[in-house]
Every structure is written in C-alpha cells, then in structure tokens.
VMD Tcl script that draws the C-alpha trace (Angstrom):
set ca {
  {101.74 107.36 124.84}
  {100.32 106.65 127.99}
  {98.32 103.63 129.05}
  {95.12 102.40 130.89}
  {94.79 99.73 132.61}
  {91.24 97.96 132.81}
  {90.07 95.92 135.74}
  {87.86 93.02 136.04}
  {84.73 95.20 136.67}
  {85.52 96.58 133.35}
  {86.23 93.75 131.54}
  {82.97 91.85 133.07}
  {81.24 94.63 131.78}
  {82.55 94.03 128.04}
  {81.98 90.28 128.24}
  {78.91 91.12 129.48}
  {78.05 93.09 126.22}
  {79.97 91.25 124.20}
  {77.30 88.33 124.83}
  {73.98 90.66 124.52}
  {74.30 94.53 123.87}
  {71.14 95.13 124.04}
  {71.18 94.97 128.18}
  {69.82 98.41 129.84}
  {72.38 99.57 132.10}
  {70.02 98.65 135.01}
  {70.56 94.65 133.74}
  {74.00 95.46 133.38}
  {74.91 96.95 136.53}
  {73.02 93.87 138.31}
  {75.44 91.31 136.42}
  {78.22 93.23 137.05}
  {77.53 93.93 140.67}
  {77.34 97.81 140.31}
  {74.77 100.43 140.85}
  {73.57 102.13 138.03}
  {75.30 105.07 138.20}
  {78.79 103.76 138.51}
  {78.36 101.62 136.18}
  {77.09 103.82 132.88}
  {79.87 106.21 133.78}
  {81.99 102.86 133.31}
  {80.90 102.10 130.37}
  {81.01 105.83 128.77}
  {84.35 105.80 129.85}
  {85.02 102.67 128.01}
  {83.44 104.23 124.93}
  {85.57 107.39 124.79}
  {88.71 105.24 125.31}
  {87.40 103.56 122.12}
  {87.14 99.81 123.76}
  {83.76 99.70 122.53}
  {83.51 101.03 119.32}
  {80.17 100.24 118.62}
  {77.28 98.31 119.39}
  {75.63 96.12 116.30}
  {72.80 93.06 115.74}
  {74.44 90.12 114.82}
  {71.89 88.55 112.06}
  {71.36 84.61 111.20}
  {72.17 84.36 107.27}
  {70.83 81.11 107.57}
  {67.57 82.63 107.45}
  {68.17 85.40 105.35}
  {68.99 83.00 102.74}
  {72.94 83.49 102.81}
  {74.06 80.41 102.80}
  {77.73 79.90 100.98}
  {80.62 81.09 103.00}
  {84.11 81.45 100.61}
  {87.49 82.69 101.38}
  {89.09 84.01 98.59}
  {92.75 84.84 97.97}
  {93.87 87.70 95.56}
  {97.45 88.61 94.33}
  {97.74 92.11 93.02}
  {99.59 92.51 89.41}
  {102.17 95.10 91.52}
  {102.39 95.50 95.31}
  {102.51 99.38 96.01}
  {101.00 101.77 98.04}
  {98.65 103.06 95.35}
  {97.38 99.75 94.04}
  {96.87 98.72 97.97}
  {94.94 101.97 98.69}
  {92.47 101.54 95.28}
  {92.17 97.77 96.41}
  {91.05 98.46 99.77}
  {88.74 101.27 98.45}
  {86.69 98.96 95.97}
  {86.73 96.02 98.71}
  {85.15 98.29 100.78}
  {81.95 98.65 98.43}
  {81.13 95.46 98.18}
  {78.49 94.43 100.86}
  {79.48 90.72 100.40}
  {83.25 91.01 101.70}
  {82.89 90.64 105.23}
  {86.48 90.18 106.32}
  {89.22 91.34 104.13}
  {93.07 91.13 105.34}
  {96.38 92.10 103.80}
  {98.32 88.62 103.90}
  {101.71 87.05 104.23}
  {102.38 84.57 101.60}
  {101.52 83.71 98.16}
  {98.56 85.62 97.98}
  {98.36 89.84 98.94}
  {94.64 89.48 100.44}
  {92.50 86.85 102.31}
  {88.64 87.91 102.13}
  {85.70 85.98 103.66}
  {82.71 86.83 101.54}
  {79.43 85.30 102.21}
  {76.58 85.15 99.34}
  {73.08 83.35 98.61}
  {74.39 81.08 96.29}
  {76.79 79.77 94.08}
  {75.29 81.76 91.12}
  {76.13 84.87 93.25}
  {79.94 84.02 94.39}
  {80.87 83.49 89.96}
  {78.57 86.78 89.57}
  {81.26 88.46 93.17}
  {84.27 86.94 91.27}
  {83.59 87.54 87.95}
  {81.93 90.64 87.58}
  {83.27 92.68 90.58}
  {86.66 91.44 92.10}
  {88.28 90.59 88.81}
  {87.22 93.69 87.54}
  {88.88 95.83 90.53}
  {92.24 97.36 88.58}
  {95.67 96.15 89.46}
  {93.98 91.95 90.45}
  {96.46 89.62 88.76}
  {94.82 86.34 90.42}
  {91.73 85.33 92.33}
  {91.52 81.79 94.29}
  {88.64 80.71 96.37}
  {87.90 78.31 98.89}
  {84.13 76.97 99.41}
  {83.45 76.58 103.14}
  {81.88 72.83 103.38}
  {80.28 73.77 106.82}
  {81.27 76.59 108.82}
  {81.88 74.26 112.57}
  {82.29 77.49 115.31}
  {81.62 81.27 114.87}
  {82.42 83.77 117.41}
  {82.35 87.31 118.18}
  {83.50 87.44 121.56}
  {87.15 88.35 122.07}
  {88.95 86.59 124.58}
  {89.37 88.90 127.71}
  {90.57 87.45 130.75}
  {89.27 88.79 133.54}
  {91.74 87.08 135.90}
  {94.48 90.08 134.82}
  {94.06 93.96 134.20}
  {94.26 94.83 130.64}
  {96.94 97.75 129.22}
  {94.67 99.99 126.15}
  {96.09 103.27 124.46}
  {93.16 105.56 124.61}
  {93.20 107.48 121.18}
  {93.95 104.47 119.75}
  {91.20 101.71 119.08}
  {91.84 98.70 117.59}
  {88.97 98.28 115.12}
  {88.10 99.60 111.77}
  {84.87 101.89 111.21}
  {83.21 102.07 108.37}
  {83.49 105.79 107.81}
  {87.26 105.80 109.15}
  {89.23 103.04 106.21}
  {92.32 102.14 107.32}
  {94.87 102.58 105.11}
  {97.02 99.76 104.37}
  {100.54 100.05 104.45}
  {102.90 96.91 102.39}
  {106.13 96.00 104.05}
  {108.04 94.63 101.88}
  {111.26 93.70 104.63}
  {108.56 92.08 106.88}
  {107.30 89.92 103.73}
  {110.25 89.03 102.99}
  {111.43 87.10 106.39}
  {108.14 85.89 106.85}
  {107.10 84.61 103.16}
  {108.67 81.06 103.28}
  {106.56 80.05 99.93}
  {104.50 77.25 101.62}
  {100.82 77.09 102.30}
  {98.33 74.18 103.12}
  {95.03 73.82 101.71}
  {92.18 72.40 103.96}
  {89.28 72.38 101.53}
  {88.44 71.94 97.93}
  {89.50 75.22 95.81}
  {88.47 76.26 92.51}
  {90.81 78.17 90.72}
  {90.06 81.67 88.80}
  {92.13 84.46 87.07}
  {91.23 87.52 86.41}
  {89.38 86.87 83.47}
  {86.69 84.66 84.55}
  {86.14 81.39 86.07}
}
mol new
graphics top color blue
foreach p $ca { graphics top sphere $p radius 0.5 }
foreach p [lrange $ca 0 end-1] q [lrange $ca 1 end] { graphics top cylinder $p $q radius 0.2 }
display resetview
C-alpha cells in the first residue's frame, strides 16, 4: 500500500483544528501562513485521505450535570469471535460508554463511562452491562478527580508524517469495527499482574 507523507504545513493545519474546529478557512489560512485557496484544498485533501475524520463540539459535563467518571473492566464467560462481535454491538448502544477497548490481561474490555451520578453508574452496571449475554464479570473503578484531559494528538511538526490513505485510524459511528481476539498475542503478553490506582468496587454479573 502506498504512503503519504505530510509536511509541517499540514500538520500545523491539524493542530490548528485540533485546538478550535470551528476556524473559517480564512482564520486558518492566516495561522498557517497560506492563502485561502491553497489552504482549503489542503485541508480537503486531508479529509479524503481520512486524517480528519470529522469535526465535533467538545461539551463541559461539568455543566451538563455529568459528573462521575468510572472505568470499568469486563471478562467475557468465553472469548470468541461471536461473543466479541455481540459485545461490541450492545457497547455500542449505550450513550454512557465513551471509550471502550479490547484489553490485555485479566479483564477482556476496559470502558470509560461517564454518568450523572452514582444512582446512574449501579442503574449502567446493573441493568445494562450485566445484562449484555456472554459478561462473566464486571469491575469498576470510580475516578476521584479526573487531573488532565486531552484531545489533541501529539503531532510533531518538526518531522513529516507517513499515513495510508484508505486507511484511517479512527472508528465512526456508522462504520463498527469489528474486533478480532488473538489468542497467541494474549498469551505472550498476559503476565497475570495488574496494579490498582484507585478504590474499586467489585460486581458480578448479577448485581452489585
């Protein structure tokens, strides 16, 4: 598959957005040193190769009320391809999972959900995640204080940067990856161990 490389126009211009998307091109081409022209062709180009893959508002749950962050591990009764595929199907219709990832370990997924409460995490927990077919354990982790947040990737504009156009990196919502479990890969890199940084509470399928 071939390759393109990006240069630092490029990747100014998706730091640039990656701090405020809503910048008309006009703003953009001034902080990027470009006319207007040459640079909305730039960025087009960028979002055919898939770099951008969209543009989105990034809210303050603080004051929509959503106010507990928990990460929550799940083990899965039996780790095959079907029970992976329904698993990642009901995860994805549930608004509160905001981050779900197949894991390395002990546990088969790590899932940041946020809520309003804790009334609302036992209701996530209880009512929806243990009830997904195939769970065999849930764990979560309350977040004390969440201490940085960022949505800015780290692009270094010092050196060009290799993509495969066809081939973007994230996930849309009407395109669900399908997961795929190695089980050689979890093997050499399951060594049994993990380290717990905040207080858990401890659930199984049937309730809290």
């Amino acid at each position: 598959m071939t390759t393109t490389a990006l240069d630092r126009i490029d990747i100014k211009i998706l730091n640039e957005l990656q701090q405020n998307a809503s910048l008309t091109n006009v703003e953009l081409a001034s902080r990027v040193n470009l006319s207007p022209s040459p640079c909305l062709a730039r960025v087009r180009t960028l979002e055919k190769l898939g770099v951008i893959d969209r543009r989105i508002a990034v809210l303050d749950p603080a004051v929509l009320g959503i106010g507990v962050i928990a990460f929550i591990q799940i083990r899965l009764e039996k780790q095959v391809q079907l029970s992976l595929e329904n698993f990642t199907r009901s995860i994805d219709r549930l608004s509160q999972v905001m981050e779900c990832y197949l894991m390395t370990g002990d546990s088969d997924y790590l899932l940041r959900v946020m809520v309003s409460d804790v009334d609302a995490l036992e209701d996530l927990i209880v009512n929806k995640l243990s009830r997904i077919p195939g769970v065999a354990s849930i764990r979560s982790n309350l977040a004390l204080k969440r201490i940085s947040h960022k949505t800015v990737l780290p692009i270094d504009s010092n050196r060009p940067v290799q993509i495969r156009p066809g081939n973007p990196g994230s996930r849309r919502a009407d395109r669900p990856a399908k997961p795929h479990y190695d089980a050689t890969l979890q093997a050499h890199l399951d060594d049994g161990r993990s380290i717990e940084t905040s207080r858990a509470l401890d659930h199984n399928a049937a309730g809290l």
